[in-house]
N, C-alpha and C positions, 0 to 999 in steps of 0.2 A: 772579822776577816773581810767583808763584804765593803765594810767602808774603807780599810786600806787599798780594796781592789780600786774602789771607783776614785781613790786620791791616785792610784797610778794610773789608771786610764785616763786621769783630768792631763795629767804631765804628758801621757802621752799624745791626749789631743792636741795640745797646744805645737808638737813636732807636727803633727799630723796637718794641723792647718796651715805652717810653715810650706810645707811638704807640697802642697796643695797647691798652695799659691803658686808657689814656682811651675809646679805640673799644668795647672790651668792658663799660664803666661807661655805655654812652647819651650821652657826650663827644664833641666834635668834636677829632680832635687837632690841634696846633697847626700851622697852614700853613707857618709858617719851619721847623720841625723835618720836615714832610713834605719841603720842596723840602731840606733838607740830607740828609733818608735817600734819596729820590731820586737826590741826585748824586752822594751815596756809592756807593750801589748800581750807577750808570751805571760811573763809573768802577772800582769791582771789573771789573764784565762785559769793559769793553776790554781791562783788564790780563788777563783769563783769555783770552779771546779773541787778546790778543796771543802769549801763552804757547801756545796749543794752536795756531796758525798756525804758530809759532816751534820746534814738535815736541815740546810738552810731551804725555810718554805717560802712562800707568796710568790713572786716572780722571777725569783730568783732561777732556775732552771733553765726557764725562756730566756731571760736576759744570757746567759749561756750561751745558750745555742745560734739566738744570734750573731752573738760575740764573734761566734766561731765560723758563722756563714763570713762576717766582716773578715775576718783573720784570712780565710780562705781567697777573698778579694784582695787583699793584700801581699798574698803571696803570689798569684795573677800579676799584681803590680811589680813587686818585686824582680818578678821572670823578665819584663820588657826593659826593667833598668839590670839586670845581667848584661840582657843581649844589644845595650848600648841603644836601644832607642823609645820613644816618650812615651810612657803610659797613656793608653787612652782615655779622653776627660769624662767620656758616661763611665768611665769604669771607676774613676777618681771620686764623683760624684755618687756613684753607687755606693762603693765602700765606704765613707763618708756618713752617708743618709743612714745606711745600715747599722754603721758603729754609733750613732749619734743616738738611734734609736734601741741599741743594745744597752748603751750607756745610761738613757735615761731609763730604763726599765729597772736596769741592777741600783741604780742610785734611788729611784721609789722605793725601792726596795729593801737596802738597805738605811735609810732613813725614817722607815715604816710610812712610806706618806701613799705607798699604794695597797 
């Protein structure tokens, strides 16, 4: 379960970096690609979440909770493109950094390499 999560968080990075770009350019990024990195990202968290309920060990847990600090960042983000105006870029940057390093934690993880 742990490697289907990190092939959907890879998909959903690549929205994410998309996403990015435009946000780091003074762009609004595109609302159909936000609610597709969103629900990519939703369902990574369940499948980790089912996995670490289900006894998945090593880093798996941590990579979680990051996950989830990121996700939280993202919903942050999400709030300023509601209200019509640009995500700010340390926060762009943060959730980014955050899920980058969730991502490599769950993928050590599931690949057994940590």
């Amino acid at each position: 379960m742990l490697v289907y999560a990190v092939i959907v968080f890879a998909i959903a990075a690549v929205g994410g970096l998309i996403m990015a770009a435009s946000v780091l350019r003074g762009l609004f990024a595109p609302w159909a690609l936000s609610l597709i990195h969103a629900a990519l990202g939703a369902t990574g968290l369940v499948l980790v979440l089912l996995a670490v309920v289900h006894g998945a060990k090593g880093m798996a847990p941590i990579a979680l909770a990051i996950l989830v600090v990121a996700a939280l960042g993202g919903f942050l983000l999400a709030s300023f493109h509601l209200r019509k105006q640009p995500g700010p870029k340390a926060v762009v940057v943060i959730h980014a950094g955050v899920a980058v390093i969730g991502f490599l934690l769950l993928a050590g993880t599931a690949f057994e390499l940590v």
